[in-house]
Residue frames as qw, qx, qy, qz and C-alpha x, y, z in Angstrom:
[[0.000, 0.890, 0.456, 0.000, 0.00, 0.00, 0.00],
 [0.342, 0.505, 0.086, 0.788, 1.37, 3.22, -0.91],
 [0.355, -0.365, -0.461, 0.727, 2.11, 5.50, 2.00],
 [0.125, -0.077, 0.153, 0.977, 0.70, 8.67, 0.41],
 [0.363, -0.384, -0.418, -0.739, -2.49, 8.31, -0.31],
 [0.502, -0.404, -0.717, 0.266, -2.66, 6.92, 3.41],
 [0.448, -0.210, -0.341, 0.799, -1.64, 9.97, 4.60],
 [0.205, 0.753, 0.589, -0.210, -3.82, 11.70, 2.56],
 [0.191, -0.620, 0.441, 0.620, -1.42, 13.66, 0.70],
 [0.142, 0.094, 0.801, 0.574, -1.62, 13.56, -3.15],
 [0.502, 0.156, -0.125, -0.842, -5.23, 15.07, -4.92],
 [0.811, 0.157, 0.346, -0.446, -8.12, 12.78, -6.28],
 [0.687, 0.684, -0.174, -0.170, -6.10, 12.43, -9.44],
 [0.977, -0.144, -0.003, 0.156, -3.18, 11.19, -8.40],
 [0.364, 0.763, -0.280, 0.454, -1.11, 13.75, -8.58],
 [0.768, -0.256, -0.397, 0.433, 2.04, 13.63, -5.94],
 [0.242, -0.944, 0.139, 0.175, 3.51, 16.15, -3.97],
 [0.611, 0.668, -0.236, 0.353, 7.18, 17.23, -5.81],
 [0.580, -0.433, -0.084, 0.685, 10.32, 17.71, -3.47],
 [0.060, 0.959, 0.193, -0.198, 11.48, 21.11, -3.04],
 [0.643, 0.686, -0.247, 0.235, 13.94, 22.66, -5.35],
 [0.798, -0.410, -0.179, 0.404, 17.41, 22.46, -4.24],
 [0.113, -0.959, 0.088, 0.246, 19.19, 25.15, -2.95],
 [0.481, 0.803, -0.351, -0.008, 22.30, 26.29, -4.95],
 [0.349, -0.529, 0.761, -0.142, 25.03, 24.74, -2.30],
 [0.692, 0.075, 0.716, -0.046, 23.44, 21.18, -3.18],
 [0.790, 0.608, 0.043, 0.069, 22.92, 21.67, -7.47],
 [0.366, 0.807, -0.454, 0.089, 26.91, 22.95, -6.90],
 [0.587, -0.486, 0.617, -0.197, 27.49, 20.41, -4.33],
 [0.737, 0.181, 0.648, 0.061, 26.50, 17.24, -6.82],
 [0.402, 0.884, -0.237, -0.036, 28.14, 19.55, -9.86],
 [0.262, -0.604, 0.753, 0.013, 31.82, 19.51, -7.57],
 [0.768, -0.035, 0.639, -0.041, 30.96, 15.42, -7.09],
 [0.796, 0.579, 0.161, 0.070, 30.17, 14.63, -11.35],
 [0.505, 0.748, -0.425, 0.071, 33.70, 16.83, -12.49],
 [0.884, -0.412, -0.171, 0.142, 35.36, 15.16, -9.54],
 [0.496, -0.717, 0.034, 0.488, 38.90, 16.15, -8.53],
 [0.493, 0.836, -0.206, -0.128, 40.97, 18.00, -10.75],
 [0.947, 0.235, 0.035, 0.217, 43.83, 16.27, -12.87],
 [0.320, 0.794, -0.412, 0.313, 46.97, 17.33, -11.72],
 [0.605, 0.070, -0.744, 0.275, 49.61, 15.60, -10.17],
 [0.324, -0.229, 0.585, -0.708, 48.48, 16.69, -5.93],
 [0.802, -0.090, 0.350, -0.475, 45.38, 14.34, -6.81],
 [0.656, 0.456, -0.583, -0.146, 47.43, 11.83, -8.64],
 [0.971, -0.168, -0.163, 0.048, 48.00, 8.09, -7.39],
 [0.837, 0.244, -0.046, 0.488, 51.32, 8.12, -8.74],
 [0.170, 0.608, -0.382, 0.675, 52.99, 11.35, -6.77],
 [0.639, -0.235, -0.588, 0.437, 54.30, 10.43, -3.55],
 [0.252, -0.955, -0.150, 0.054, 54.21, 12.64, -0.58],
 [0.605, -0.474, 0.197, 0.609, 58.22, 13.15, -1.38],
 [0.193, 0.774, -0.183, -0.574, 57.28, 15.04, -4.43],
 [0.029, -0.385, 0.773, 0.502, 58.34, 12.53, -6.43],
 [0.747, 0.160, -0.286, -0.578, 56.06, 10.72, -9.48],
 [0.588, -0.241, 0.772, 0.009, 56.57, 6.81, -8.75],
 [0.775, 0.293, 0.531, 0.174, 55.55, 6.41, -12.72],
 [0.509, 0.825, -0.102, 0.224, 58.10, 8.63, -14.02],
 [0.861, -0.208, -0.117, 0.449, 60.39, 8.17, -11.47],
 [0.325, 0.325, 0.098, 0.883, 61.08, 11.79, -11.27],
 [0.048, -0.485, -0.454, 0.746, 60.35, 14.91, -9.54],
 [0.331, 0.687, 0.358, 0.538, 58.07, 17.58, -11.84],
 [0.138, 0.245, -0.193, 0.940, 59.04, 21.11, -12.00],
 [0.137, 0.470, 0.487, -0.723, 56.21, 23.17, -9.43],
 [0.496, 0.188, -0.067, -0.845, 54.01, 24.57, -12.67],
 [0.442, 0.121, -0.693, -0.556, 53.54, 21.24, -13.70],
 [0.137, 0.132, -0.905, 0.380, 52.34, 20.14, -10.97],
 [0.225, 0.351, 0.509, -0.753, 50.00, 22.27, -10.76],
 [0.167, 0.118, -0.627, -0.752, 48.79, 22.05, -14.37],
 [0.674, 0.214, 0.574, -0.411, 45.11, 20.54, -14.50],
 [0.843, 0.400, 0.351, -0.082, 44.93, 17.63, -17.27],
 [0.281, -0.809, 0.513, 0.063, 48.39, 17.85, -18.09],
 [0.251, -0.150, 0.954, -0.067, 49.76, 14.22, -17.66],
 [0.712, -0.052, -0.117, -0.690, 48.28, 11.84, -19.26],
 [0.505, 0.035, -0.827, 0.244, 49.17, 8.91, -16.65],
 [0.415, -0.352, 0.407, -0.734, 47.07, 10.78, -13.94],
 [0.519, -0.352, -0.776, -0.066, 45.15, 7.95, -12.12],
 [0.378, -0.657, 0.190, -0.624, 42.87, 9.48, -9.07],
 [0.264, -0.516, 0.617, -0.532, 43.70, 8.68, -5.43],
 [0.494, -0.254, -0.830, -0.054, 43.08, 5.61, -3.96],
 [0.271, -0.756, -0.012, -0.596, 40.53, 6.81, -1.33],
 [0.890, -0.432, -0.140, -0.025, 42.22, 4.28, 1.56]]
């Protein structure tokens, strides 16, 4: 049985009640989430916390580090 029409909620027609829009913080919150992190080596698997790439076996200079989409070996964090 269908909780809504118990409640008495919904018209004769069957029309439902809608959720309310979402506020901007949440449509930019679940925006952030879809592009996910940005591509540059700080969210990269493969850069160690010594600065150094473990799949180039090399340090990069500081702009490239910061470069977004850059590399194309990025591979995002493991979250563990």
């Amino acid at each position: 049985m269908a909780l809504r029409p118990v409640l008495g909620e919904g018209d004769a027609a069957g029309d439902e009640m809608s959720r309310h829009a979402e506020p901007d913080f949440v449509t930019d919150y679940k925006r952030w989430l879809a592009a996910g992190p940005p591509r540059c080596c700080h969210t990269c698997e493969n850069y160690g916390n010594d600065g150094m790439c473990v799949e180039f076996f090399m340090t990069p200079p500081a702009e490239f580090a910061e470069a977004v989409g850059e590399c194309p070996s990025w591979m995002q964090e493991v979250p563990f």
